[in-house]
DSSP file (Angstrom, degrees, kcal/mol; ACC not computed):
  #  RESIDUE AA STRUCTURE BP1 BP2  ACC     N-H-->O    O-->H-N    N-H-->O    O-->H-N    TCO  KAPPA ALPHA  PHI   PSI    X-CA   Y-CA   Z-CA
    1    1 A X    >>        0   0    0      0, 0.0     3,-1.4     0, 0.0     4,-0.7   0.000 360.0 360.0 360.0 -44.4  108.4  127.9   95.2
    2    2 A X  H >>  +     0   0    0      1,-0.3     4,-1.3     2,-0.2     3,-0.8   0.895 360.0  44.4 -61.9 -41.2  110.2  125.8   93.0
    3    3 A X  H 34 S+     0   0    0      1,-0.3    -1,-0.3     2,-0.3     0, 0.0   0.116 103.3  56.9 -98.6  29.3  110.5  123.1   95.6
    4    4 A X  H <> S+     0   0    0     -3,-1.4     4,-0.6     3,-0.1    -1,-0.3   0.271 111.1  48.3-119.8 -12.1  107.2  123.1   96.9
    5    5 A X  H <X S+     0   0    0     -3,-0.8     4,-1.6    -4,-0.7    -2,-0.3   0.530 114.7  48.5 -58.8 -40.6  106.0  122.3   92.9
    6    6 A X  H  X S+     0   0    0     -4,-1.3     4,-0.9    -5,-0.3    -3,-0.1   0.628 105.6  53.4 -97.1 -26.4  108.5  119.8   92.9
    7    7 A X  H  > S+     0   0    0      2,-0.2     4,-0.6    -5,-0.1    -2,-0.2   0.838 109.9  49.9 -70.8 -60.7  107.1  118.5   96.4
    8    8 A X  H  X S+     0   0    0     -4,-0.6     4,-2.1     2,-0.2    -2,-0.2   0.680 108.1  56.2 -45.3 -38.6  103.5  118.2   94.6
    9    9 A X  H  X S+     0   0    0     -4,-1.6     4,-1.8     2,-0.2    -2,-0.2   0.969 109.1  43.9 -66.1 -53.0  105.2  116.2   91.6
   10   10 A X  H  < S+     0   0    0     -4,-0.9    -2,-0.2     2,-0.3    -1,-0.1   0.574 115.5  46.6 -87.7 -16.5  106.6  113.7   93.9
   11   11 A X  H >X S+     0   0    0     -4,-0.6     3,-2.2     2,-0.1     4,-2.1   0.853 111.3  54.9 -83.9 -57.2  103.2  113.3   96.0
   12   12 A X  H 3X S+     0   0    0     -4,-2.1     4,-2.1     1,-0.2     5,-0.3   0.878 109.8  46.9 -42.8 -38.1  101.2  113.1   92.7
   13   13 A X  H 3< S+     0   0    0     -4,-1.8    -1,-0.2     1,-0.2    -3,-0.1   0.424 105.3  56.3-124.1  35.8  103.3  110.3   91.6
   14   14 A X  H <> S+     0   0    0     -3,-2.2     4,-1.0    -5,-0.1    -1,-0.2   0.488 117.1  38.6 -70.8 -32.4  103.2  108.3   94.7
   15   15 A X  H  X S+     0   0    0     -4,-2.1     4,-0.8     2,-0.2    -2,-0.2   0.804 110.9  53.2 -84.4 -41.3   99.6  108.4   94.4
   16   16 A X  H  X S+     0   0    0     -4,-2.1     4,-1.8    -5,-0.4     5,-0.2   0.753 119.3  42.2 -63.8 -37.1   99.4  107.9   90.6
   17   17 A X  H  > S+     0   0    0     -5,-0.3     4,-2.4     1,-0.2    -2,-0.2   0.910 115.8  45.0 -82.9 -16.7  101.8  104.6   91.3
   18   18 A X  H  X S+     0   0    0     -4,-1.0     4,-1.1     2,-0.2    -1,-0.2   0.871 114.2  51.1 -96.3 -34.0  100.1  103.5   94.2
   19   19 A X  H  X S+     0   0    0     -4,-0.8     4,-1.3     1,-0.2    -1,-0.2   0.736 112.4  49.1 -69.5 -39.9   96.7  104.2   92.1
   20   20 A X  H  X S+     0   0    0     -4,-1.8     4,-1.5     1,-0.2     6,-0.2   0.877 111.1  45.0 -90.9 -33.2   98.1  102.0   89.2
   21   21 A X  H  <>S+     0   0    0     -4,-2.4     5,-1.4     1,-0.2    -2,-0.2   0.815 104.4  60.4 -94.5  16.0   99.2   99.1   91.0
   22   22 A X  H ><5S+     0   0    0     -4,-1.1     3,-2.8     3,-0.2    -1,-0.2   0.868 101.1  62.3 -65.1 -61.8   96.0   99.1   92.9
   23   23 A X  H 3<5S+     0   0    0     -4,-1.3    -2,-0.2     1,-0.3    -1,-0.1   0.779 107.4  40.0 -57.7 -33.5   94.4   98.6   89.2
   24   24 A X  T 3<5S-     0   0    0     -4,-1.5    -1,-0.3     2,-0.1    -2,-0.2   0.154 123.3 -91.7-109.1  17.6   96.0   95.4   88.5
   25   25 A X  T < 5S+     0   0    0     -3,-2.8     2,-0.4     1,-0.2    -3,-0.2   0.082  77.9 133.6 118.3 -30.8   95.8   93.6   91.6
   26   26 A X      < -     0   0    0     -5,-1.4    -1,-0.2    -6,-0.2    -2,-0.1  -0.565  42.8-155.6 -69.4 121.2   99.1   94.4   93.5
   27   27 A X        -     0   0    0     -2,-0.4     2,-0.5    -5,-0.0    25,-0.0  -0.456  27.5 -97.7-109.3 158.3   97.8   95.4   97.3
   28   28 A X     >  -     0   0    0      1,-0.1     4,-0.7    -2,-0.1     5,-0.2  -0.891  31.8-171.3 -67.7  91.9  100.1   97.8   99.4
   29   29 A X  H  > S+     0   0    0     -2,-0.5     4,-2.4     2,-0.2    -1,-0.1   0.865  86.5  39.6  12.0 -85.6  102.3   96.1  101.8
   30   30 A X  H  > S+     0   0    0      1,-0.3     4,-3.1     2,-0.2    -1,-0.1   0.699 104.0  62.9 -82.0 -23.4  103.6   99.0  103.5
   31   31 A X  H  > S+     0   0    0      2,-0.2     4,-0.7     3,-0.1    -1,-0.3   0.776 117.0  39.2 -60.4 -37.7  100.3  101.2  103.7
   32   32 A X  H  X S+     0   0    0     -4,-0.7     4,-2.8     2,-0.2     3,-0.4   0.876 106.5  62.3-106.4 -14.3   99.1   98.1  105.9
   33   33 A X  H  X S+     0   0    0     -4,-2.4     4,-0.8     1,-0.2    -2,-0.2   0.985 117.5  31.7 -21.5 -81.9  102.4   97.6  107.7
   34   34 A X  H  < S+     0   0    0     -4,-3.1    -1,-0.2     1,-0.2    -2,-0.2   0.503 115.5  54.0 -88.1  21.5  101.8  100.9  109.0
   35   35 A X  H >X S+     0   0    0     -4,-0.7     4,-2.0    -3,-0.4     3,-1.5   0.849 110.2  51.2 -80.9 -53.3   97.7  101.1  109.3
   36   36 A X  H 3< S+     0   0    0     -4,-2.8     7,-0.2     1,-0.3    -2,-0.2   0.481 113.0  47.9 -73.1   2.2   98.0   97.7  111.4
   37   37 A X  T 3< S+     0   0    0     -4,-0.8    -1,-0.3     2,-0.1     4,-0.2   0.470 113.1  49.1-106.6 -18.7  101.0  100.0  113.8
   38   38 A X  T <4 S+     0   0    0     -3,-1.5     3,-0.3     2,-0.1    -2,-0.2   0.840 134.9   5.7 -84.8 -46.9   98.5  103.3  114.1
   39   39 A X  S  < S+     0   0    0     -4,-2.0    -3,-0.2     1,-0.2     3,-0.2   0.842 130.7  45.4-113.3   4.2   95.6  101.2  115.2
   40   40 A X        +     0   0    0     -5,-0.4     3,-0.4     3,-0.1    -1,-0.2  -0.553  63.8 155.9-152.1  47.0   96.1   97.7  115.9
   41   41 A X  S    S+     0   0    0     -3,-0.3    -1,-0.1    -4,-0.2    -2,-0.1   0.752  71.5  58.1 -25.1 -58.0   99.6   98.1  118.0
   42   42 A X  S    S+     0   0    0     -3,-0.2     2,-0.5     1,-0.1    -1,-0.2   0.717  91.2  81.0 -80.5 -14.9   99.0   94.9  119.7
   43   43 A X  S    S-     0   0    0     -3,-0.4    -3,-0.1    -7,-0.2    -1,-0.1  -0.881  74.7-131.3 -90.9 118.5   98.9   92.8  116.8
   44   44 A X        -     0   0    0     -2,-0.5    -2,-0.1     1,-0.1    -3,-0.0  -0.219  35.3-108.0 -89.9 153.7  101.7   91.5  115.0
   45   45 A X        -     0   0    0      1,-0.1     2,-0.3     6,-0.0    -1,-0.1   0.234  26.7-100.2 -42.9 163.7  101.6   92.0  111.2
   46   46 A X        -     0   0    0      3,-0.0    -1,-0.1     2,-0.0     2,-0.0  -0.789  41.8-114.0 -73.8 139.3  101.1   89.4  108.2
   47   47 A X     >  -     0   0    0     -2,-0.3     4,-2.9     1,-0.1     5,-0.2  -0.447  36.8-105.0 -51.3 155.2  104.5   88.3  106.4
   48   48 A X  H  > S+     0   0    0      2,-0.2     4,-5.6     3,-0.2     5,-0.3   0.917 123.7  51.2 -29.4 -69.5  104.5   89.4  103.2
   49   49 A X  H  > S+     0   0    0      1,-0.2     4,-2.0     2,-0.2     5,-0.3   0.971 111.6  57.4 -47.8 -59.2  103.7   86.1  101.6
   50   50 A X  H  > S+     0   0    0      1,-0.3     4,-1.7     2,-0.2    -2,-0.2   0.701 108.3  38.7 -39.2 -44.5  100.9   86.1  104.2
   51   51 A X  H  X S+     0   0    0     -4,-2.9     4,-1.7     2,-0.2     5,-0.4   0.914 113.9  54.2 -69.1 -50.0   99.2   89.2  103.3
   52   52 A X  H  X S+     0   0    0     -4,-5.6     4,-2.8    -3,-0.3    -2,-0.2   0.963 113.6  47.1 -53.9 -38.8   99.7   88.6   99.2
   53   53 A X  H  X S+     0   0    0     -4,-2.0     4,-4.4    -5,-0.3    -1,-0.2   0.958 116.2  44.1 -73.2 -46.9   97.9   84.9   99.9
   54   54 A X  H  X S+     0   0    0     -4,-1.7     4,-2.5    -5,-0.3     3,-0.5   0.968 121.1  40.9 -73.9 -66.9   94.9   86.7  102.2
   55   55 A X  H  X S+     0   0    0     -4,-1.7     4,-3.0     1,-0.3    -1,-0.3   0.792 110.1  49.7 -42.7 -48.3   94.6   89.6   99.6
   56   56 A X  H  X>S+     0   0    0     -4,-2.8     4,-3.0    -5,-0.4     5,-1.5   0.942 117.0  54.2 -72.0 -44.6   94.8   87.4   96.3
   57   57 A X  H  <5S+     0   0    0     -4,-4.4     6,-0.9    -3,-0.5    -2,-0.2   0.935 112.2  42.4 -20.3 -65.5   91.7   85.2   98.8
   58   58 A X  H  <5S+     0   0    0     -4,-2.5    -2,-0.2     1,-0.2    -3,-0.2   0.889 115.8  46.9 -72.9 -29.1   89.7   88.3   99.2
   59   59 A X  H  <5S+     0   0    0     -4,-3.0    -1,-0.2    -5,-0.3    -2,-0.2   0.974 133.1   7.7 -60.0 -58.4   90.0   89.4   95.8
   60   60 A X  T  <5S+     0   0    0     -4,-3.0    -3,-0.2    -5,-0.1    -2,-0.1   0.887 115.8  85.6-111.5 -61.0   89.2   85.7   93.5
   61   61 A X  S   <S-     0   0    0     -5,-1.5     2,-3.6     1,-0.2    -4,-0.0   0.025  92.1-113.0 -95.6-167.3   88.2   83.8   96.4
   62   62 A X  S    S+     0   0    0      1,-0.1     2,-0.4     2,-0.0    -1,-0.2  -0.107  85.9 100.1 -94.9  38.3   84.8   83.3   98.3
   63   63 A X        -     0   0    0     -2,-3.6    -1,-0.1    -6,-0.9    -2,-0.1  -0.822  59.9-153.9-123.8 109.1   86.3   85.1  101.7
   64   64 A X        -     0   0    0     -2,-0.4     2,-0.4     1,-0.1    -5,-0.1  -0.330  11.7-132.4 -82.8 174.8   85.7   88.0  102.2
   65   65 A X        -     0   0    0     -7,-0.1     2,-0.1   -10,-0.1    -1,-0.1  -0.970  20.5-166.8-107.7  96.3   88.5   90.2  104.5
   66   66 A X        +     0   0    0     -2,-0.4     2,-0.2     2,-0.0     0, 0.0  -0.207  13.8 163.2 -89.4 179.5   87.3   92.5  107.5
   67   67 A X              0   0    0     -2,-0.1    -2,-0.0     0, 0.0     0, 0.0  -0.437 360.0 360.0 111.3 129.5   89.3   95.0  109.3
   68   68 A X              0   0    0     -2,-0.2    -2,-0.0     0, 0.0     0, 0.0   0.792 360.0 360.0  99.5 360.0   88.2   97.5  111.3
């Protein structure tokens, strides 16, 4: 019991951090790491930099970003 509550904390505050840096602009890396290796197999990733540049784009500039 104890470690199934303890299991719940540690999902709640993956979700709560992922939720906060969401709020101020910082996009997930590794959430699209591994959505672009469940559907999009044949396509290699962004670099890092690459993905922050395209994200910080879609966000402030006049491009929007499709996927999907």
């Amino acid at each position: 019991m104890f470690s199934d509550l303890l299991e719940a904390g540690k999902t709640a505050g993956k979700y709560l951090g992922q939720s906060m840096r969401l709020m101020v602009g910082l996009p997930e890396y590794d959430t699209y790491v591994s959505h672009m290796e469940r559907t999009h197999p044949d396509q290699t990733p962004m670099t890092y930099e690459e993905f922050f540049r395209e994200r910080q784009e879609a966000r402030y500039g006049g491009k929007r970003a499709t996927c999907c």
